[in-house]
N, C-alpha and C positions, 0 to 999 in steps of 0.2 A: 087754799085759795091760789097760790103761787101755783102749784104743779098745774091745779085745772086752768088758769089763765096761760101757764106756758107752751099748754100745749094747744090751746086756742091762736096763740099768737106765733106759734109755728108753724099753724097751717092756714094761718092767714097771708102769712111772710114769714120765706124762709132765712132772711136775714134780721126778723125780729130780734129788737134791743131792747132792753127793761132799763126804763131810767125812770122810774117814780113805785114803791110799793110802799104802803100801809094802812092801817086801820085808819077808819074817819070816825071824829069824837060820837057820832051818830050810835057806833059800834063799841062800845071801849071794852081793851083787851082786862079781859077777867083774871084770877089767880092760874089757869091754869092754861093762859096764853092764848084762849079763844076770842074771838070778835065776830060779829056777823055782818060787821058789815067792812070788806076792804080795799083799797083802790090802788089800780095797779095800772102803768102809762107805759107802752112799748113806742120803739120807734124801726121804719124801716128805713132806709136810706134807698136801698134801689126801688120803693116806691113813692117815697118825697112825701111819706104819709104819716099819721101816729095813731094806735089805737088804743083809747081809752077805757079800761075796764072796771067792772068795777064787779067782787062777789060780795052780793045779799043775802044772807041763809042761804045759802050753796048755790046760790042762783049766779052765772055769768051774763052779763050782761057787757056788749061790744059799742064802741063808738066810733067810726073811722071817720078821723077830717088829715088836712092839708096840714102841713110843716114836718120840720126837721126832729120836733122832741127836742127834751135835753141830754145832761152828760148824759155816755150810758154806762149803767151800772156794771162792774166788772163781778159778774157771778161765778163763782168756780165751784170745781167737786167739794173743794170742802169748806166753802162758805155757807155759813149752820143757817136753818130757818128754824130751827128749835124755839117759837114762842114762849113755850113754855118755861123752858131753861134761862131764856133771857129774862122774860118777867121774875122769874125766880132771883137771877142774879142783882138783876135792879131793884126788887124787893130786899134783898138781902142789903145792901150796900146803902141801904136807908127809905128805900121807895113804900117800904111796910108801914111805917108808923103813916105818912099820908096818904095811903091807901084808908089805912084805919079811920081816920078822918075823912074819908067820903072821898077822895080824889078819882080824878078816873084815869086811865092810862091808857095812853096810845104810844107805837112805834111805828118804826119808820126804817128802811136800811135805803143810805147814799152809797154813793163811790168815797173813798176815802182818799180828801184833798191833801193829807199830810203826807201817808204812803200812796202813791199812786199806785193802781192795780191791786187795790184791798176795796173790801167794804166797810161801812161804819155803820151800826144799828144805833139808832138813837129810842130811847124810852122816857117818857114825859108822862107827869103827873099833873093834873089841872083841878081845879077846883070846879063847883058849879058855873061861875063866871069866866071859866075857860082862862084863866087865868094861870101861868107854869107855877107850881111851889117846889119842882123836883127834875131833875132831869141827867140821865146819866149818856153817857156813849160807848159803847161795847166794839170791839174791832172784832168783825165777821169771820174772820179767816181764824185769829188766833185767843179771844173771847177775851182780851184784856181790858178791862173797865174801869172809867173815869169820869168822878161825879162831875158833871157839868156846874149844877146851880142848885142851891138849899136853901 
């Protein structure tokens, strides 16, 4: 989802900024990191615009309106988009047993307010009632993890 949105939003604008990506509960990420459904928010500055995307079962779908966006996300070569490995890591570190119990998971990567110029993956466990019972933060760059909330 990310590569085909980035590269949607580079030829949309070539000063596109990624300040929003992740699944929506609509979608929730499975054991092996997948979703279909995910949403992802760029901003241009030299067009005072932001476009909203969102991939459905590999479907791209564009929104262009007016404003600034938010922070933008500082993405680099080796900031991981490994779903897979992240679900894996937040399953490991406790996110498995409420899995087990039906929970669904969704992630999400920010800029990383503590280290500026990193990103922070977050992975959240919710019940039916969309309610968190789990939630860990993975730092993008260097994959160290910290359980948020149990």
């Amino acid at each position: 989802a990310y590569d085909k949105a980035k590269a949607a939003a580079v030829k949309w604008q070539a000063d596109a900024e990624l300040f929003g990506f992740g699944n929506l509960s609509t979608g929730p990420v499975d054991a092996e990191g997948r979703s279909t459904a995910w949403n992802l928010k760029w901003s241009s500055k030299s067009a005072g615009k932001m476009n909203m995307m969102s991939v459905t079962s590999g479907v791209l779908t564009t929104f262009v309106m007016d404003g600034a966006g938010g922070r933008g996300i500082p993405v680099k070569p080796e900031t991981t988009w490994d779903s897979k490995k992240l679900v894996q890591m937040a399953d490991g570190a406790g996110g498995a047993a409420h899995r087990a119990r039906g929970a669904k998971v969704t992630l999400g990567i920010v800029a990383n307010a503590v280290k500026p110029g990193t990103t922070l993956w977050h992975v959240s466990y919710a019940g039916d009632d969309y309610k968190e019972v789990f939630h860990v933060a993975i730092e993008g760059e260097t994959g160290k993890l910290k359980v948020l909330s149990d």
